[in-house]
Structure formats: structure tokens, C-alpha cells
C-alpha positions in Angstrom: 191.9 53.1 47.3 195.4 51.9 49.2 194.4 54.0 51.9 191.0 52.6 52.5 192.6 49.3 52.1 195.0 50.2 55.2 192.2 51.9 56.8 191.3 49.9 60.4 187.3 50.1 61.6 186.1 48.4 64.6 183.3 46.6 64.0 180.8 48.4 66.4 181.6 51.6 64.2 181.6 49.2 61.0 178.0 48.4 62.0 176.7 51.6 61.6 177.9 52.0 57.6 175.5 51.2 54.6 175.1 47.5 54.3 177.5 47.1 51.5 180.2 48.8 53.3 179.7 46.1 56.1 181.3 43.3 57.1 178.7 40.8 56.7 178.8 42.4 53.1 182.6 41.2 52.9 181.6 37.9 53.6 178.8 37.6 51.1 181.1 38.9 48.4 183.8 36.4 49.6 181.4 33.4 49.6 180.1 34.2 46.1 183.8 34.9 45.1 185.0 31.4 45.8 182.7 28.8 43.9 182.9 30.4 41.1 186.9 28.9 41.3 186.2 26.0 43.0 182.4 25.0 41.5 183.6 24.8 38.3 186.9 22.8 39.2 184.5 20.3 40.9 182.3 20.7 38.4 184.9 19.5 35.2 187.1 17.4 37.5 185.8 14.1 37.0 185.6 14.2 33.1 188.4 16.2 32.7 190.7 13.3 34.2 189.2 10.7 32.9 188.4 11.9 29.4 191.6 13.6 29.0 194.1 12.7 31.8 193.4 8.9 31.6 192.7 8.5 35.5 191.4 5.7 37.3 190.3 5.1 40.7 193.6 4.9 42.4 194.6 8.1 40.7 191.8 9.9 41.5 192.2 8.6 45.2 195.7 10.0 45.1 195.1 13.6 43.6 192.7 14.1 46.5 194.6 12.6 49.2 197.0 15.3 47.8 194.7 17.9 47.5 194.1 17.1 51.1 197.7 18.1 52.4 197.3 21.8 52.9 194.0 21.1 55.0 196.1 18.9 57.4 198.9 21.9 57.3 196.1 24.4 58.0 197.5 24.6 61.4 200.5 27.0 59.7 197.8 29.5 59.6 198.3 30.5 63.6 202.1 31.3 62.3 201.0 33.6 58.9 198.4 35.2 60.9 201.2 37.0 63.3 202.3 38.7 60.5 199.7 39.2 58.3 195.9 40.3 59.2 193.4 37.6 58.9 191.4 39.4 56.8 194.5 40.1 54.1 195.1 36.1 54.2 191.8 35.7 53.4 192.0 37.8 50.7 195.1 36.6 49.1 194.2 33.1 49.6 191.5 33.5 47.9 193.2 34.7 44.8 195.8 32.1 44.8 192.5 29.2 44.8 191.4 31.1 41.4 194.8 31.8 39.6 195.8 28.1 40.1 191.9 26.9 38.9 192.6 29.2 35.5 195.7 27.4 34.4 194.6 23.4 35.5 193.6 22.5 32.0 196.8 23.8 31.3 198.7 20.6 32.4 196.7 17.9 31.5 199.0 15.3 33.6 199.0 13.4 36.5 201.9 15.2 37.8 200.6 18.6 36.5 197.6 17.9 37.9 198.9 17.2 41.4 200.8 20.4 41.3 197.6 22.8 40.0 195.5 20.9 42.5 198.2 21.6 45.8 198.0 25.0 44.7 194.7 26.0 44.6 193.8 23.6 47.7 196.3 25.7 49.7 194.3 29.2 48.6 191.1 26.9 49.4 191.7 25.8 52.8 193.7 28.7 54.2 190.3 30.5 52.9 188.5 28.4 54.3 190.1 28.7 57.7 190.3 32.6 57.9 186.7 32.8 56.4 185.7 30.3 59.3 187.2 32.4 62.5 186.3 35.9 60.5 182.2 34.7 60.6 182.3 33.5 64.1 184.1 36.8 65.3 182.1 39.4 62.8 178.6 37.5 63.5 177.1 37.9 66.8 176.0 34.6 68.4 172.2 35.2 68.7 172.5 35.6 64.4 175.1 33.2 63.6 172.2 30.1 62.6 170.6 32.4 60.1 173.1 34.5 58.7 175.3 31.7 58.1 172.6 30.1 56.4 172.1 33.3 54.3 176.3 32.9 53.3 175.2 29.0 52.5 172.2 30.7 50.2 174.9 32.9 48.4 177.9 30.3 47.9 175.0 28.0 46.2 173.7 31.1 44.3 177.0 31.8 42.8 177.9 27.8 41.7 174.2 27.8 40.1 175.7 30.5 37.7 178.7 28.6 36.9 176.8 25.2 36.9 174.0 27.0 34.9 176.9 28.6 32.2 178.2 25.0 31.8 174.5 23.2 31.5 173.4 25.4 28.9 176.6 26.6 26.9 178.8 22.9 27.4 177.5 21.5 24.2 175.5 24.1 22.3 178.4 27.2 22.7 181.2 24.1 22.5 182.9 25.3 25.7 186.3 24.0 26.4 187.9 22.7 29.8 190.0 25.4 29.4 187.6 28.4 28.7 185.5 27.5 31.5 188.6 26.9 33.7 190.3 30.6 32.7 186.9 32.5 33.1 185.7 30.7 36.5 189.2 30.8 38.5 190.1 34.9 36.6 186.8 35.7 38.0 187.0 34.8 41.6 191.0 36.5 41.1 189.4 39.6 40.3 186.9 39.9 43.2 189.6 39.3 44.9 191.7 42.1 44.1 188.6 44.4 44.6 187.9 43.0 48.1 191.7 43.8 49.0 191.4 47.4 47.6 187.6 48.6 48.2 187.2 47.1 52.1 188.6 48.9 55.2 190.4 46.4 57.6 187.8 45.4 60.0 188.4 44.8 63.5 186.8 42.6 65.8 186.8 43.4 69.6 188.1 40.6 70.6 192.2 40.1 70.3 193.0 37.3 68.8 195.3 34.2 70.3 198.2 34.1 67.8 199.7 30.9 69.3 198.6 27.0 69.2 195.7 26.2 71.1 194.6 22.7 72.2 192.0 22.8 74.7 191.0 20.0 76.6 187.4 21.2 77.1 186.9 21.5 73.1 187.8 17.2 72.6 183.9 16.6 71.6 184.2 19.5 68.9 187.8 18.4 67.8 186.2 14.6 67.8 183.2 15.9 65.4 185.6 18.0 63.7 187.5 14.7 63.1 184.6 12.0 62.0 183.4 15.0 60.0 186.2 15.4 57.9 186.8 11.2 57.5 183.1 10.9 56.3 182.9 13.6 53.6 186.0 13.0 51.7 184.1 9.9 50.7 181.7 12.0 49.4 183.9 14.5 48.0 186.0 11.7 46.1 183.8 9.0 45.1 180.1 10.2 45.2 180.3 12.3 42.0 183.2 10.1 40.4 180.3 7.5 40.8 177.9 8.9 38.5 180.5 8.8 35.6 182.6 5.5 35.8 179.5 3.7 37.1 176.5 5.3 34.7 178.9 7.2 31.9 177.4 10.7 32.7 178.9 13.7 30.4 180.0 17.3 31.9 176.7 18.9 31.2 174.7 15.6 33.2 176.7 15.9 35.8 176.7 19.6 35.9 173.0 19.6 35.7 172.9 17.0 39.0 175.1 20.1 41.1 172.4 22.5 39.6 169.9 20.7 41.1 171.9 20.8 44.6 172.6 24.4 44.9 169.2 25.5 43.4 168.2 23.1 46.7 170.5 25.0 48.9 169.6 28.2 48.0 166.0 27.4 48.9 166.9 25.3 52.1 170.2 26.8 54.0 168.5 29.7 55.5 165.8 27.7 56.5 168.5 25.5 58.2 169.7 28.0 59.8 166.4 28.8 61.8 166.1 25.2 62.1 169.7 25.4 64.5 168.3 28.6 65.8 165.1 26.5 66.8 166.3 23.3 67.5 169.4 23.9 68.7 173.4 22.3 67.0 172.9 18.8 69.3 168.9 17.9 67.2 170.3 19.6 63.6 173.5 17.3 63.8 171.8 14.2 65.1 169.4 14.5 62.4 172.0 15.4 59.7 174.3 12.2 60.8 170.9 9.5 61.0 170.1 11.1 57.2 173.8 10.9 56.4 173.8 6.8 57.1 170.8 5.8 55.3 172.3 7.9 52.1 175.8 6.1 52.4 174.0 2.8 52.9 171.7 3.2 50.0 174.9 4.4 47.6 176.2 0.9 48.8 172.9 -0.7 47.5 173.3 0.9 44.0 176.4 -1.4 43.8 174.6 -4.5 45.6 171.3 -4.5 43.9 172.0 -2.4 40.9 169.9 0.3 41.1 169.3 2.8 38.9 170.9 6.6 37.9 167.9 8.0 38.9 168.4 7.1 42.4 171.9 7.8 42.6 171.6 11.5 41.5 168.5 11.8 43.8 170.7 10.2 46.7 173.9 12.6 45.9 171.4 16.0 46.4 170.0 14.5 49.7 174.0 14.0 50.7 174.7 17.7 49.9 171.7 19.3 51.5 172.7 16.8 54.4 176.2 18.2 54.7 174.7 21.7 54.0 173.9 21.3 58.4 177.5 20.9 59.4 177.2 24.6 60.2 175.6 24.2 63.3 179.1 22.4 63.9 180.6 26.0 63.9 177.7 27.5 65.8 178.4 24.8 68.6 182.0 25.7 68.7 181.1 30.2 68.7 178.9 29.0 72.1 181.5 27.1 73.8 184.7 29.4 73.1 186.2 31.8 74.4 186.1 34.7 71.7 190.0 34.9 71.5 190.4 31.0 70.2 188.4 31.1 67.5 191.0 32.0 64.8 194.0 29.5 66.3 191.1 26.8 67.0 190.1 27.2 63.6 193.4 26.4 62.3 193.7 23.6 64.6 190.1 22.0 63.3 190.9 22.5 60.0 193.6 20.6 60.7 192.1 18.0 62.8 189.8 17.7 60.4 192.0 16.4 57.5 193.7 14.2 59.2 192.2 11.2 57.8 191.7 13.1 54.4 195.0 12.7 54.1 195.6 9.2 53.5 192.0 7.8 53.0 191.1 8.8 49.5 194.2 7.0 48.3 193.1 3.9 50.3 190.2 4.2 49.4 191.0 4.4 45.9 192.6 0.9 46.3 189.3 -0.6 48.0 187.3 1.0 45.3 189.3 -0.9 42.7 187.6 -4.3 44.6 184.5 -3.4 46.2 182.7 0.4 45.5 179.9 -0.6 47.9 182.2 -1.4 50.9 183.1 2.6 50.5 180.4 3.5 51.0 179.1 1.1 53.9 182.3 3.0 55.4 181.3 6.5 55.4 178.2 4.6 56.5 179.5 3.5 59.9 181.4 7.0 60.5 178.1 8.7 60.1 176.6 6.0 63.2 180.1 7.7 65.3 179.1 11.2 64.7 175.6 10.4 65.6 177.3 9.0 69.1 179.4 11.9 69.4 176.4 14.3 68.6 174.5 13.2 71.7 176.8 14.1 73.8 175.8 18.1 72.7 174.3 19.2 75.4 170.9 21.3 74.4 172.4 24.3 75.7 175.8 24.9 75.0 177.9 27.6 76.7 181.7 27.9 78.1 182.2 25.2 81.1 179.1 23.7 79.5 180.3 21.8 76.4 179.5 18.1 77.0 176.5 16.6 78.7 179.2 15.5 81.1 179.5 19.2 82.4 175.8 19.2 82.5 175.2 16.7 84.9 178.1 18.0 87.0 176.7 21.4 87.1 173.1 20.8 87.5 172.9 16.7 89.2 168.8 17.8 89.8 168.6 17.4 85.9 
């Protein structure tokens, strides 16, 4: 086993395996691995603090604001990565998001819960970013659209079996917050530890960059990266928290609504993906950000006019499946890069990224406490900036072709 684990396979000769020996088979295991952690954290968060932690707005604006931190700090990955293998960071990362998700019942506090939650949100985003540069160097360009739709199709698979578990068993099997908190972050600790013993170390061709990298060519992805990250913490925060201040939803209601969005997912994502494939990252984000605005300004409405539950959970699975689309964000970025910044430039977006998420929740906890719509009207107006920024895509992205700027430079007769 250790030997495998030290073993090192290019990936031309790792293409030529059985599937499950793969890379591509790494990821999938990876992306199922990780919502079973952090779908069923998301999952009990909202009851669990206000049912037994006593939060309210301002607090929950602050534990996410918090939980944000380690996105912003992403950037530290370009300095691990020197040392360690991307794909061991990955690995270990992972584990750490699942052994802090187990004990989070554990300290039912404010303060404990700040702790848990930096914890498992630094294995979550350093994840996140080593997961991000291992697709775009392990999937060839021409088959990044659908096969990251196909990793989409299995993260939503594997939260539909923890939201499923929690639907059906909450109430009738008397589930605990800390049952389903033990069994959902253990599980994603032991696939895990089989990843880091049973997979070779792949390599890509491409040496990686192991320095910062700021790139004056990449501004319009660092600006989407940017608005992206502002927008859907308002989602992340207040969307679901909605649903059970506003209309008093229990664990398995609210569960059931997340059901409905992966079950969604599953069916849509790889259909997204052939939709980028076909319509190319500048149409699939313009349409995500138009869909995006209408959502945010109908949540507003709910708060206006007063409608109804109905609409709201019918709203909050158009947002995800919305969101679901940002890929083509990362398929934008694989055109225009050169190969050997994509695992510093993903530290850097990550980064970029959560600037904002940073300190927004937490104010936007305070502007919650007075006016829930005008959150909401927010996220609102930064989907209206992304849609600017979006049209600056040009249809064909490549190196020296990023913006519609270089377009017109390159070829004036267009």
C-alpha cells in the first residue's frame, strides 16, 4: 500500500489503466468524499445554532464571515505546495474538513462553534483549491465542460444520500445532531485515508509554478472571480437561514428542500456542461448572472409582498442550479492560461475570491437585523456586475485572447 502511495505515474501512462485506477476516478471519489462532511454540516447548521446554540442574525453573519478566513488565506497554498504534492494536500485537507465536521455538535457554543467551523473551513477551501488546479491539469480542455459536469453529477449524488439519510431517518429513527455529525464527517475521514493509501501520485506534464502569480492578462477572471465570491455568500448565509427564521422550517423540511436541489443537479450538471461545451463560458455565465438577478430580486419580494414558502423553496433550487454554471468560470480560465499557473492562480482566486466573504456576512448580518429584503436586492445588483463583466468573454477564448479587448486588437475586420 505505502509503496503505491509513493509510487509517481504520469498521466499519459495513467490514461491507459482501468478506469478506477485513473485519475478522473480520483476525482470522482474525492467529489463524493467531501459532501458527505460538508452536506450534512450545511445541512444541520441552521437549526443546530438556532435550536441549540441560541444564534441570531448577527451571529450567524459572524460564524461565516469566520468560516470565510481560510478562503481569503488560500493564497498560503502556493507556500505548502513546495513542500508537499498537490495531490497529498488534497488528500489531507480533505480529512481535516471531516474530523472537524464529526466533533461540531460537540461544542455547542458560539466560541466552540467558531473554532470547529475555522477548522473544517480550512480542510474545505484548501480542498477546494488543490481539487480546482488538479481538474484543470488532469482534464484535457476539449473534455473539461462535460466531465466537470459529470464531478457536479457525483458531488450532488453523494449529498442526496446524506440529505436522503436525514429526510427519512431525522424523525422517525430520532437521529441526533451529533450522530449524523460523527457518521457524515468519519465517513468522508475514511475515504480519505483510502485515497492517500490506494492511489499512485499522479503526475501532470506540465510543472507547476510554485511562486505567487498575478497576471495582468487574467484581471477579467480575477474580477469574476471577485463579484462571484461577494454574490454567493449571500446565498450561502442567508438564503437557507431564510427558510427557518422567516417560515420556521425543521431539519427534515429543510433537508428535504436540498434534496430537491441535488436530485436537480444530478439530472442537470452534465447537461450544463454540454451546454458550455456548445455555447461557449461568455453565453453559460451571462445567462447564469441574468437568472441569478431575477432570483435575488424575487427573495427581496418575499420580504416586500409577503410571499409564500412555496415560492421561496422553489426560488432557493433555481439559485443552486444557477450557481451550479460557475464552472464554466474555471473552463474560461483552463483556455486562457498557461498550463503552469493553474495551481498558484488557483490559490490566488480562491483568494480573490473571498475577499469580500470576509467581512460581508457579518455586515450583512447587521443589515439583516433591519431590512432582509435590502440583502437581497444586494446580491441583486452584483449579479447585474457579473453580467457586465461576462460580456466582456470573448466567444472564443484562448492565451493573448482573454478579453474582447484583445479581440478587436487582434482581428479590427471583426
Amino acid at each position: 500500500m505505502a509503496s503505491r502511495r509513493l509510487q509517481i505515474v504520469p498521466l499519459a501512462e495513467a490514461e491507459k489503466a482501468p478506469f478506477l485506477q485513473r485519475p478522473i476516478a480520483l476525482l470522482m471519489i474525492m467529489a463524493a468524499a467531501m459532501p458527505l462532511a460538508f452536506a450534512v454540516w450545511s445541512a444541520l447548521l441552521n437549526n443546530f445554532v438556532i435550536e441549540v446554540a441560541g444564534f441570531d442574525g448577527a451571529d450567524i453573519g459572524w460564524l461565516h464571515s469566520v468560516r470565510e478566513i481560510p478562503g481569503f488565506l488560500a493564497i498560503g497554498v502556493i507556500a505548502i505546495i513546495i513542500f508537499v504534492r498537490e495531490q497529498v494536500l488534497g488528500i489531507v485537507s480533505l480529512a481535516m474538513l471531516g474530523a472537524a465536521t464529526a466533533v461540531t455538535a460537540w461544542f455547542p457554543s458560539f466560541e466552540g462553534l467558531l473554532i470547529t467551523t475555522m477548522i473544517s473551513s480550512i480542510g474545505f477551501h484548501y480542498y477546494e483549491t488543490v481539487n480546482q488546479s488538479l481538474q484543470l491539469q488532469w482534464i484535457p480542455k476539449a473534455e473539461a465542460p462535460q466531465v466537470l459536469g459529470k464531478l457536479l453529477a457525483v458531488a450532488s449524488g453523494a449529498s442526496l444520500l446524506a440529505y436522503g439519510v436525514l429526510v427519512v431517518g431525522w424523525k422517525s429513527l430520532g437521529l441526533s445532531y451529533n450522530l449524523v455529525y460523527m457518521v457524515g464527517g468519519g465517513a468522508t475521514v475514511a475515504i480519505a485515508v483510502m485515497c492517500f493509501f490506494l492511489y499512485p501520485q499522479f503526475e501532470a506534464p506540465e510543472p507547476q509554478n510554485k511562486s505567487f502569480v498575478l497576471r495582468r492578462r487574467y484581471w477579467l477572471y480575477y474580477a469574476l472571480q471577485f463579484m462571484s465570491g461577494a454574490r454567493r455568500q449571500i446565498f450561502i448565509v442567508f438564503a437557507a437561514f431564510m427558510m427557518v427564521e422567516r417560515f420556521g422550517m425543521e431539519v427534515h423540511q429543510l433537508t428535504a428542500l436540498f434534496l430537491i436541489n441535488f436530485i436537480a443537479n444530478m439530472v442537470f450538471a452534465p447537461l450544463m456542461g454540454r451546454m458550455v461545451q456548445r455555447f461557449g463560458e461568455r453565453r453559460a455565465l451571462m445567462f447564469e448572472y441574468v437568472g441569478l438577478a431575477l432570483v435575488f430580486l424575487a427573495y427581496g419580494g418575499i420580504y416586500f409582498f409577503g410571499w409564500g414558502v412555496l415560492l421561496a423553496g422553489a426560488l432557493y433550487v433555481i439559485d443552486h442550479m444557477l450557481f451550479a454554471l460557475a464552472f464554466a468560470l474555471k473552463t474560461y480560465f483552463q483556455k486562457i492560461a498557461d498550463p503552469r499557473d493553474i495551481a498558484p492562480t488557483a490559490a490566488v482566486s480562491f483568494t480573490i475570491n473571498h475577499i469580500a466573504a470576509v467581512f460581508l456576512p457579518a455586515l450583512l448580518g447587521y443589515l439583516w437585523l433591519v431590512d432582509p429584503g435590502m440583502v437581497f436586492g444586494l446580491a441583486a445588483a452584483m449579479a447585474l456586475v457579473s453580467l457586465g463583466l461576462a460580456m466582456l468573454i470573448p466567444r472564443h477564448p484562448s492565451a493573448g485572447h482573454e478579453t474582447i479587448f484583445q479581440k478587436r486588437l487582434l482581428a479590427p475586420a471583426e
